[in-house]
N, C-alpha and C positions, 0 to 999 in steps of 0.2 A: 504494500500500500504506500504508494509515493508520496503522497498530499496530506496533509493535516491538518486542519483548520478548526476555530472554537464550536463546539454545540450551539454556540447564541449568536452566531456571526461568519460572515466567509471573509470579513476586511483583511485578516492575516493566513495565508497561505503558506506553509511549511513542511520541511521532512521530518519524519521519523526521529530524526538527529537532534534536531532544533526542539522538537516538541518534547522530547525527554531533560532535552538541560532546561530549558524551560519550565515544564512541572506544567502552569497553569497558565492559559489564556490570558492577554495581557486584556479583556473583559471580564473576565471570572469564569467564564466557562469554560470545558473540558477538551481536550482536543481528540478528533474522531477523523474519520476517514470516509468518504462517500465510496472507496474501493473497499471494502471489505465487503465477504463472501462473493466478489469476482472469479478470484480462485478457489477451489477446491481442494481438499488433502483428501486424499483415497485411501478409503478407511479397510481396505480390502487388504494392502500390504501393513498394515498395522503390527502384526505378529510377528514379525519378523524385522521388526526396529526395536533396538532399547532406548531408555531414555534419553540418551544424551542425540541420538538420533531423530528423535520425534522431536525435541526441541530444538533441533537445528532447522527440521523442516517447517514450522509452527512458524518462529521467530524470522525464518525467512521470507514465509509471507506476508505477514506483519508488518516486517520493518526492513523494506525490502533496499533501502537506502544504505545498508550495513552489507559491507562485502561477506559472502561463502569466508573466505576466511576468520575476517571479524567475528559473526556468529559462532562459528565451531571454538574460536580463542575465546570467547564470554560463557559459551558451553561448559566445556573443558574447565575453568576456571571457578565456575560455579558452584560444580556437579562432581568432580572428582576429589574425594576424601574426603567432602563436607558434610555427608548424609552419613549415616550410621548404616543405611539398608541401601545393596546395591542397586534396588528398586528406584530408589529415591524416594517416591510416594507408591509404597506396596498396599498390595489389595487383597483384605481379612476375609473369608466367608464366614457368615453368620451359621450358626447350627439353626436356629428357628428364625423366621421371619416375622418381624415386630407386629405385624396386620394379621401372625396367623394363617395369610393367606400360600399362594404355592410358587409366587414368583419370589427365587431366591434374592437375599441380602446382602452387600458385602459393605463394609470399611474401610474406606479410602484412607489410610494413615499418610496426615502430612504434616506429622510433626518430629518427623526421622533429623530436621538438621539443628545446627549450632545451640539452637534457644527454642528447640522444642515447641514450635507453634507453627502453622500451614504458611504465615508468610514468610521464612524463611527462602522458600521456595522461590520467590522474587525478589528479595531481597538481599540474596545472596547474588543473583542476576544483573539486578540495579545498576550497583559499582562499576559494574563491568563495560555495560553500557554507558554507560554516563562517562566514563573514563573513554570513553573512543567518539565524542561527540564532538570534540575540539573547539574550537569555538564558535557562537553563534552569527551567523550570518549579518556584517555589517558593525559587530565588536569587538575591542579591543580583548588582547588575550587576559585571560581573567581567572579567579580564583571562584570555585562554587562550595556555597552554603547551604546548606541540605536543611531543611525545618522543617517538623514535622510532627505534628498534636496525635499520641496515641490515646487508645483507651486500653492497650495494656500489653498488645503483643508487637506491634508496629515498630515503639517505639524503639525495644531490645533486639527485633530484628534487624531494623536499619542500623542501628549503633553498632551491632556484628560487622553488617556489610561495610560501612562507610570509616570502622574505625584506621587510623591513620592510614586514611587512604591518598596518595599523593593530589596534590591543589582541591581538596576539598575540606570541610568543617563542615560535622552537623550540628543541629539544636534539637534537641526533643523535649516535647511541653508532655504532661501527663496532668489528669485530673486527681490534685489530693485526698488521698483515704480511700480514694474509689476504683485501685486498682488492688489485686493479692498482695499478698507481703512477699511471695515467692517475684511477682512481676516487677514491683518497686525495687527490690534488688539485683534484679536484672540489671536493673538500667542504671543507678546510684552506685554499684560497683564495679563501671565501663571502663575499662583501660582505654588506652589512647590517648595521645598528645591534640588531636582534633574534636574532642566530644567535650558537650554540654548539656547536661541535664537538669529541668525544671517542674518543680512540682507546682499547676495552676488553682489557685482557690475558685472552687468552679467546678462542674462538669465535664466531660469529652465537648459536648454539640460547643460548651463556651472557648476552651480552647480551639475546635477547628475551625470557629466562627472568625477566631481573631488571626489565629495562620493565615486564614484567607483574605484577610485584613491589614493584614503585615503584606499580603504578598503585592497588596496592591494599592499598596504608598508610597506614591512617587516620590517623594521627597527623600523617604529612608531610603528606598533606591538610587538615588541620584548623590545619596551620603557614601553608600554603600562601594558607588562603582567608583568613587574616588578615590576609595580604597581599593581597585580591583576584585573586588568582588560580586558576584551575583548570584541571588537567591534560587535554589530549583526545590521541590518538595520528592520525600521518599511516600508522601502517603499514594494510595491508588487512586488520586486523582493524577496522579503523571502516569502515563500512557506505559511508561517502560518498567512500572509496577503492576499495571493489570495485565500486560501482553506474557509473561513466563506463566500466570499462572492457566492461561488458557492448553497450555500444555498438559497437565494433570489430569485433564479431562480424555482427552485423547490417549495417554498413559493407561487410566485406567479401562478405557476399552479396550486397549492393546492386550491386559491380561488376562479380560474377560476372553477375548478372544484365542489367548496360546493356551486357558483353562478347558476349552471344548464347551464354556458357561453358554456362549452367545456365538453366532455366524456371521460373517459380512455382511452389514445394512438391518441385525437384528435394533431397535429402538431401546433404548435404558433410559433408566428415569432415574435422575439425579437429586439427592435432598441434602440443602446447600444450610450451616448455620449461617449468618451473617446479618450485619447490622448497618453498615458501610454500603453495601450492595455490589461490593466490588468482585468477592467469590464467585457471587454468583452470574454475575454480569459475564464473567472468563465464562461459564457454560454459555451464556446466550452467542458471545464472540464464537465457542468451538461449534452450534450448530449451525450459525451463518457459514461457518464454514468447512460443512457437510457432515460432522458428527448427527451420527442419526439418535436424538434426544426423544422420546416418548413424554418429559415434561421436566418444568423445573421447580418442583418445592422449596420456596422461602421458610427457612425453620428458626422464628424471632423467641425472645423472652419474655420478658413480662411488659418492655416497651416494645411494644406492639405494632409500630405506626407503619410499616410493611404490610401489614397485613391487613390491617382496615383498609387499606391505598388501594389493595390486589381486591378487598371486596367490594370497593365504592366506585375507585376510583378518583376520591380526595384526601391527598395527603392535607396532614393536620398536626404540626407540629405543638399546639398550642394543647400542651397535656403535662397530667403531673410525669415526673424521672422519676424515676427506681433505680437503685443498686441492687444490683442482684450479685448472685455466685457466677454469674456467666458473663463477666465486666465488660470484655470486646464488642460484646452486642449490645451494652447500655448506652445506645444513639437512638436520636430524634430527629436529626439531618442527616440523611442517607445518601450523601452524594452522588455516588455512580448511579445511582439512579437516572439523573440528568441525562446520562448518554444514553441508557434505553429508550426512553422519551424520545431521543433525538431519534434512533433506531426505528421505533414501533411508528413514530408520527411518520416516515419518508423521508425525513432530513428537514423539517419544516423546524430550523433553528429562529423564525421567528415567534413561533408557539411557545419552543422553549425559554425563550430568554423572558415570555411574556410571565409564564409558569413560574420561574426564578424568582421574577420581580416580584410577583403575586406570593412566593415562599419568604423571602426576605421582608417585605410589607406588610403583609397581612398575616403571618404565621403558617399559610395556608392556600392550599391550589385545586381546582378538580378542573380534572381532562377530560378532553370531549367523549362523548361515548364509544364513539369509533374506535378512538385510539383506547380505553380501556378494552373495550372488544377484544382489540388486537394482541393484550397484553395479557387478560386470563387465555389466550388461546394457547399460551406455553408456560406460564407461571402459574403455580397455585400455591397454598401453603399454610403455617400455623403458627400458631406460638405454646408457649409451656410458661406455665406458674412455676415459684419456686418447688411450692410441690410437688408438682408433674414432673419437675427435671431432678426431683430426687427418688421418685419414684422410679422413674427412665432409668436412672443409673442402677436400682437395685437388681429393677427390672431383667436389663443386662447381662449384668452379671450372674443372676440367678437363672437364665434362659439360658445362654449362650458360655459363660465362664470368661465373659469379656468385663473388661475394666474399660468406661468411657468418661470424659469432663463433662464436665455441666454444658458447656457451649455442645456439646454432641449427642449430650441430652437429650437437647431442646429439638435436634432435627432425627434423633431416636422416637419422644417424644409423638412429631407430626406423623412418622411413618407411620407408628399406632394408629394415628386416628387415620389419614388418609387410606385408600385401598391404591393399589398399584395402578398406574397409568393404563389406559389401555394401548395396548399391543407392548409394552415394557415386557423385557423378556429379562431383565436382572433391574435390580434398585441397586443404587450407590447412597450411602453414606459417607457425606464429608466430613472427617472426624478433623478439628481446625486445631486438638494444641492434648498433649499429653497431659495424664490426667492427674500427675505430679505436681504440675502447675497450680494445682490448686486443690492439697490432698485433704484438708480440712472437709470443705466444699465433700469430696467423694467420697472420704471414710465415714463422714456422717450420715449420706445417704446408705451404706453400707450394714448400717448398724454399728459400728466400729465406734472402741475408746475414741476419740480423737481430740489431740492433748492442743493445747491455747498454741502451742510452736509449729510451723510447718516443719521443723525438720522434723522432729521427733515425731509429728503426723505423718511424712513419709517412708519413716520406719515402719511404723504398725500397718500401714496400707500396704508395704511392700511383705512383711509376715504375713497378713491375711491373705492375701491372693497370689502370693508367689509370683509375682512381678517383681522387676528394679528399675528402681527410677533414675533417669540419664544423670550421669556420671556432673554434668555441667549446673545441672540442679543442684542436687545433692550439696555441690562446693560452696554453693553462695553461702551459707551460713560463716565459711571461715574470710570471705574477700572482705575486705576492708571498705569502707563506705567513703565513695570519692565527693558525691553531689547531695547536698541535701538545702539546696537553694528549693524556695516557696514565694511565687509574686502573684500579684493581683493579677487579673485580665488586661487591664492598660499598660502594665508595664512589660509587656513579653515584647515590643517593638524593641524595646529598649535593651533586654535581655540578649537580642537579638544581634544588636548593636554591637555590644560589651562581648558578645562572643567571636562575630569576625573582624574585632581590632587585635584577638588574639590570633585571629590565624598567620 
């Protein structure tokens, strides 16, 4: 896909290149391609490629501006030794199927790398890219600054990828108290000579709001590039964080396929946890571009606002937040969203930027019916109470002898309630983060002692069910605590600031 340009506008035109060091629309919105699903990947030789080869062909359609070489060097660099399983993201069979019913279940494990959660997967990829974009079209050679608001797993992925990586710094904002204590450690004890980390008083939706806020302050930008610097973001609102993980999808058909599970052009139905919209948006990218999908289950929390959307067709951000045990998905502004929209509408970026404006102004938007039409015609989905997602886990485990997080829960959880797609000849479960990460959270649904400590709770969950928890886990309790910086909402420009006078 050669061209690039905002979800809300055609004014800027660009590559693949641009659009990654770039991060976000110099309007706000998303950068998309009116070429995708021109080409095809033939799902027929699936079986007989490994990973590192599907994602050479994925990434090559994609971002077709990056030479065969380039790709296979960001592959390679990615993907070898960084995953625990030579899978990369391996695929579990379930012994029973959550609906009961007779089409089989599997597990998509993708949290095989560095920091133990599904966006490693791109994040490990990021760097790579971003380091072969040189520089932007029309500027001076320049230093980039990675900023980027998680809600728990983002953040310590990107800080993996990006730490001392040559002419770049990042920043990552996190919402105070409202990530695990296993995730806030993550990220508070980052080596690295380029890394900064911030705890926001605030929410997720209130830091991404002000990321996007920062990113689009001309002034702090024009401070910024006098210092040779310029901002790109590692969240999946940059194109070269959602395009790796369109790969997984295709992966795991590939082993559905060398398994004898499914045939060339058999339909699967995919159920996706996420809160961002970003997971599952990579499934809509792999069926634009020929994966044969039977449907895409959204599997939300207790904020729900995905799923009212998928039944009304008005999003509605104007609701109480919840903290739940499943933090990644405690969002109210679902960004990637925005590019489905753009997707489902025809490309009618005047709709969307109307939509935008209508979310930013009034809390809230409803799309025309058409365009909802179009939108349950491959999306359906659910959400889970805390209840429900500790049930799900017991569930689990007592069915199957599987150990799952609360985030896998929740799309555990929907399969329950949904019945299998028709013509779906296997269901996938996206399981988004090992269930270590949060062993409190799973030994309590377990019935398990589960003591005030995560570490000492990943003991007893690793006795109980004869699992071990990743080795990178495990250590944080001995790492030393580098960041324990806390600011306002207003003042993260300025955090911002103070961090690339360091680089």
């Amino acid at each position: 896909m050669g061209t690039y340009h905002s979800t809300r506008s055609r004014t800027l035109a660009c590559s693949s290149k641009d659009a990654i060091r770039r991060g976000l629309a110099p309007d706000g919105g998303l950068f998309v391609s009116d070429e995708l699903g021109e080409k095809k990947l033939d799902v027929a030789g699936l079986a007989d490629l490994s990973y590192h080869q599907i994602a050479r062909t994925v990434l090559g359609l994609l971002l077709d501006d990056y030479t065969d070489a380039e790709v296979a060097a960001c592959v390679d660099e990615a993907y070898t030794g960084t995953f625990a399983s030579p899978e990369v993201t391996p695929l579990v069979g379930l012994d029973h199927a959550p609906d009961g019913g007779d089409v089989p279940t599997y597990v998509l494990e993708l949290f095989h790398g560095p920091t133990s959660a599904f966006k490693d997967v791109a994040l490990q990829m990021l760097p790579r890219l971003m380091a072969r974009t040189g520089t932007a079209e029309g500027e001076a050679a320049q230093k980039i600054m990675i900023v980027t608001a998680t809600s728990g797993d983002t953040g310590k992925a990107a800080l993996a990828g990006f730490a001392d990586a040559p002419g770049t710094g990042i920043t990552v904002f996190y919402p105070e108290g409202k990530v695990s204590r296993v995730q806030e450690l993550q990220m508070s004890t980052q080596e690295g000579g380029n890394v900064a980390v911030c705890g926001v008083r605030g929410n997720f939706d209130d830091a991404q709001s002000a990321v996007k806020r920062i990113f689009g302050d001309r002034e702090l930008a024009k401070r910024l590039a006098e210092r040779g610097v310029v901002l790109s973001s590692a969240n999946s609102i940059n194109v070269g964080r959602l395009v790796p993980q369109v790969v997984y999808y295709f992966a795991a058909y590939a082993q559905l396929l060398r398994s004898g599970a499914i045939q060339p052009g058999d339909a699967v139905e995919f159920c996706v946890p996420t809160g961002n919209f970003g997971d599952i948006l990579a499934g809509y990218y792999a069926q634009r571009l020929g994966l044969p999908v039977a449907r895409l289950d959204v599997a939300s929390d207790r904020n729900n606002v995905l799923i009212d959307f998928l039944k009304t067709g008005a999003y509605d951000r104007r609701r109480e937040f919840f903290t739940t045990t499943s933090p990644s998905m405690d969002i109210l502004i679902s960004s990637n969203l925005e590019r489905m929209l753009y997707y489902v509408s025809g490309g009618d970026e005047a709709l969307v930027a109307s939509l935008m404006a209508d979310l930013s102004n009034e809390g809230c938007y409803q799309v025309p019916e058409e365009l909802h039409q179009g939108i349950r015609a491959l999306f359906d989905g659910g959400w889970a109470s805390e209840e429900q997602v500790a049930s799900a886990i017991k569930h689990c485990w007592d069915e199957n002898g599987y150990v799952i997080d609360p985030h896998t829960a929740c799309g555990f959880h929907v399969l329950e309630e949904l019945s299998a797609a028709e013509g779906a000849r296997a269901r996938v479960l996206l399981s988004t983060a090992s269930p270590y990460k949060f062993p409190r959270a799973v030994a309590g649904a377990l019935g398990l002692d589960a003591p005030a400590d995560d570490f000492a709770c990943m003991d007893v969950l690793a006795r109980a069910t004869g699992t071990v928890p990743p080795r990178q886990l495990a250590e944080l309790s001995e790492k030393p605590v580098r960041f324990a910086d806390v600011e306002d909402i207003d003042q993260l420009g300025a955090y911002v600031e103070q961090a690339a006078a360091r680089l």
